[in-house]
C-alpha positions in Angstrom: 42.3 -37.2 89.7 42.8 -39.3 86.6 39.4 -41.5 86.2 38.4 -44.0 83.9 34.6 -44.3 83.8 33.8 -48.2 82.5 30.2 -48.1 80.7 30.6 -44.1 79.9 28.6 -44.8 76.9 25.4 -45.6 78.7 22.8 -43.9 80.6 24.3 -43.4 83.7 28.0 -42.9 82.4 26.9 -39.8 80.4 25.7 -37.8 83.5 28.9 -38.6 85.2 31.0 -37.8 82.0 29.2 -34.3 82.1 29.7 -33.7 85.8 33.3 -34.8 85.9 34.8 -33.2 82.7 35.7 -29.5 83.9 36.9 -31.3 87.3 39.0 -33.8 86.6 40.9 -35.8 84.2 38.1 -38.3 82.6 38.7 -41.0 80.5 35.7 -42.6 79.1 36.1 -46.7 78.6 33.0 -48.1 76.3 32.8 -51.6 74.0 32.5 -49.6 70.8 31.9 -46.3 68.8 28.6 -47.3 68.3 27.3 -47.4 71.4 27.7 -43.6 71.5 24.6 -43.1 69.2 21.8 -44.3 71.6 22.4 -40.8 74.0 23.7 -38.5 71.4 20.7 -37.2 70.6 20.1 -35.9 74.6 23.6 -35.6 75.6 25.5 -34.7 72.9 29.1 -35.5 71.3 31.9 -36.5 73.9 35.6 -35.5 72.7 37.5 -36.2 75.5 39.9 -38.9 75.8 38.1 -42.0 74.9 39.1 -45.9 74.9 37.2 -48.9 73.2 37.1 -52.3 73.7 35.3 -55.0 75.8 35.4 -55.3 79.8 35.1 -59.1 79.2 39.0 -58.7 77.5 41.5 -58.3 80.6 43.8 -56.3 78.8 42.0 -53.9 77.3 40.9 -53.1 80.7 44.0 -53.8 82.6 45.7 -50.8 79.6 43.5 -48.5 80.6 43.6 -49.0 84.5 47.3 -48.8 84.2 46.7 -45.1 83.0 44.4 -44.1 86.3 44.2 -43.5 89.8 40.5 -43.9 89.7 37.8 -45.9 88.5 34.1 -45.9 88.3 32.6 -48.5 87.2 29.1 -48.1 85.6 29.2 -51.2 83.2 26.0 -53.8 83.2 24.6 -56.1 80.7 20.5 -55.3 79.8 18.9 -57.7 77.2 15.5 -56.5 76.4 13.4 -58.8 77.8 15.1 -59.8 80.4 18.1 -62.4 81.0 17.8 -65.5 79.3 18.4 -69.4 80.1 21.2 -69.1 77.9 22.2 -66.2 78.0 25.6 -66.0 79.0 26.5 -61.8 78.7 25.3 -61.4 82.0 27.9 -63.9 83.9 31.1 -62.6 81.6 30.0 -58.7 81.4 28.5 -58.3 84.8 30.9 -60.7 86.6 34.1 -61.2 84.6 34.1 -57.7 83.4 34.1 -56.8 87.2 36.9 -58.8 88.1 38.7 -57.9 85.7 38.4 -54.0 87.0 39.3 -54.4 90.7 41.9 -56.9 90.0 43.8 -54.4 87.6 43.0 -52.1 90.4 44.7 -54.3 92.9 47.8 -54.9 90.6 48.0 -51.2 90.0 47.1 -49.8 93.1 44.4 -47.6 92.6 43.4 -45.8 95.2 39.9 -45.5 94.6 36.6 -47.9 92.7 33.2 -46.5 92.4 31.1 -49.6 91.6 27.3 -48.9 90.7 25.0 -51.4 92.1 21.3 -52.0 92.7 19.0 -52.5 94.8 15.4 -52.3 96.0 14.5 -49.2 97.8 12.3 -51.0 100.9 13.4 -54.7 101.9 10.4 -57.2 101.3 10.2 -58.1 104.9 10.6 -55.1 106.6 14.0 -54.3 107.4 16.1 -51.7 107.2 18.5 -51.8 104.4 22.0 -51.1 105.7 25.2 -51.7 104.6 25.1 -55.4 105.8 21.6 -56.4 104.3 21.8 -57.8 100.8 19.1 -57.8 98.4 16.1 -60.6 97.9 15.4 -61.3 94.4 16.3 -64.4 92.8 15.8 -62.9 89.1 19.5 -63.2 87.6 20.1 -59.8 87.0 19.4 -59.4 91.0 22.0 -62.5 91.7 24.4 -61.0 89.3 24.3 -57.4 91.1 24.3 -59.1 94.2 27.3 -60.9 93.5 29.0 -58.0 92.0 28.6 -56.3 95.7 29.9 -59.4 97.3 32.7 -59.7 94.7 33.1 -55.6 95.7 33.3 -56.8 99.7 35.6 -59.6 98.8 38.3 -57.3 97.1 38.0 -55.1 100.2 38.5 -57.8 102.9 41.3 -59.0 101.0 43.7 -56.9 99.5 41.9 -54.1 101.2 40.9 -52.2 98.1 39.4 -49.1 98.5 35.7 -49.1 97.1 32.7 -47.5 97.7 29.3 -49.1 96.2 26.3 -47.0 95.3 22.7 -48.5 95.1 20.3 -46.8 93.0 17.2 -48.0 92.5 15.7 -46.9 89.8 17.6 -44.7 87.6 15.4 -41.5 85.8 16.6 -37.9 84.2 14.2 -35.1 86.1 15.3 -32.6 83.5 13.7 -34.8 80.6 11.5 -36.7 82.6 12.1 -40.0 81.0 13.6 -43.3 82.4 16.6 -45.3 81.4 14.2 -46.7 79.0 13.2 -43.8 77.3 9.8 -43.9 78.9 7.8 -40.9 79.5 7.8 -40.5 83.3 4.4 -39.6 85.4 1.2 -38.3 84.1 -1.5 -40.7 82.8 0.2 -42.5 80.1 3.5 -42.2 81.8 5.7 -44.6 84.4 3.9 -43.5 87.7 5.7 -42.4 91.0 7.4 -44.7 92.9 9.7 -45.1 96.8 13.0 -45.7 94.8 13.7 -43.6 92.0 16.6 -41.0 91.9 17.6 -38.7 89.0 20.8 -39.9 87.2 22.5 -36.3 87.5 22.2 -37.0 91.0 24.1 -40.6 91.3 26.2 -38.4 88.7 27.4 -36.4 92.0 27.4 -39.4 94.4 30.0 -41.0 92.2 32.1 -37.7 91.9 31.5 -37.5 95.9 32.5 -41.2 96.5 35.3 -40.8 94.3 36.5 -37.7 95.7 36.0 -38.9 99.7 38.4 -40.0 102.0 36.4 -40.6 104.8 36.4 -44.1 104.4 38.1 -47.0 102.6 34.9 -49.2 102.2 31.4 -48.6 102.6 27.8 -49.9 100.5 25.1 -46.8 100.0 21.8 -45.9 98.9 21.5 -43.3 96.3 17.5 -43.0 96.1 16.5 -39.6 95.8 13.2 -39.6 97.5 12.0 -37.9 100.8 10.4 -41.7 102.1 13.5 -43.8 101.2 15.7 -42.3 104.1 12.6 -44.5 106.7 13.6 -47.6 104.3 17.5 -47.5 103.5 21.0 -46.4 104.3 20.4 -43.1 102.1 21.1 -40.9 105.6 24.6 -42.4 105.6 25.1 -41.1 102.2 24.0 -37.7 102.9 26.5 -37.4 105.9 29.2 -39.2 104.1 29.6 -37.8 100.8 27.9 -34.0 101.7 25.2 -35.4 98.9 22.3 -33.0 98.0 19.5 -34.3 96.0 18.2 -32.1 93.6 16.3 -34.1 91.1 12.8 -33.2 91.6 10.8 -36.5 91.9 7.7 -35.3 93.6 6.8 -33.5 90.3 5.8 -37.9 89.5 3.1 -38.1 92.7 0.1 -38.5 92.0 -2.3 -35.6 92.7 
């Protein structure tokens, strides 16, 4: 396959650069050179076939798209802190940037989008988190995720896009044992265990998998890579559909 990965710059995007690049065709689409640095020091140099420019631009995106047969698309806004009242990155990255992805994968008839979302791991009131069930929070970056899901369903529905959308939770590397922050994970001074992490090398293979399957044309999974989250979430369906093993090991973040 010929896939461009949007946000390959960025946490997430450098596992799945690493466990696409001896098996397909990969071309990484970031805003700039810079934004290289912040993982070169764990990941290394990339010299495959690289584009820059900003998702927010149509045709930058819509250049690249033309070039492809599949996309995944990692690409989110974070603003340390949080989102702000005026802030208005997360609406035009987060929302335009996505449009403009599945409609030059509409135009250009692409047969596959990997979209990574989010989502919680258990639902606040108890229920099972399929496919159907949305997330809760009213935080913007929830409503922005949640409407990139919707905007994901919508593209489906109508022009009957092909898409698959994966839900991490909270995103960690098992081999380093940091978070997407850089924080030290588990022991005493570290982020502590919780019901919704999964390793990035891991949603690194679910994307490959979902990009690879043809099993489906639409579907909206967990990828949470520990043993309780299968009693709280779709992850099952993600097992059987993909043929996704989870290798990260997360219990080594219980506590004793």
């Amino acid at each position: 396959m010929k896939v461009a990965v949007f946000g390959a710059e960025g946490f997430t995007g450098r596992a799945i650069l690493a466990n696409m690049k001896d098996r397909h065709e990969v071309h990484a689409v970031c805003y700039n050179l810079t934004g290289w640095e912040q993982w070169s020091d764990i990941d290394g140099k990339w010299n495959g076939m690289t584009s820059y420019g900003d998702i927010v631009d149509y045709d930058h995106v819509d250049s690249v798209v033309s070039r492809v047969d599949t996309i995944i698309h990692t690409t989110v806004y974070f603003a340390a802190g949080g989102y702000g009242p005026h802030d208005e990155k997360p609406f035009l990255i987060n929302l335009k940037g996505l449009w403009n992805v599945l409609e030059s994968a509409r135009k250009h008839k692409v047969r596959r989008v990997v979209h990574i979302g989010s989502c919680g791991t258990v639902h606040r009131d108890g229920i099972f988190y399929d496919s159907d069930i949305r997330r809760t929070d009213g935080e913007l970056y929830g409503i922005t995720k949640r409407l990139q899901e919707e905007m994901c369903r919508q593209f489906y529905d109508a022009f009957k896009l092909s898409i698959i959308v994966l839900r991490p939770d909270y995103i960690v590397d098992t081999r380093l044992n940091i978070g997407r922050h850089r924080e030290k994970m588990g022991g005493e001074d570290g982020r502590p265990w919780r019901n919704g992490l999964v390793c990035r090398h891991d949603l690194a293979e679910a994307c490959r998998l979902a990009a690879e399957c043809e099993k489906t044309d639409f579907d909206i999974l967990h990828v949470v890579g520990t043993k309780e989250a299968e009693d709280h979430c779709n992850v099952g369906r993600t097992r059987e559909l993909l043929g996704l093993e989870f290798r990260g090991d997360l219990d080594q973040y219980r506590p004793s």
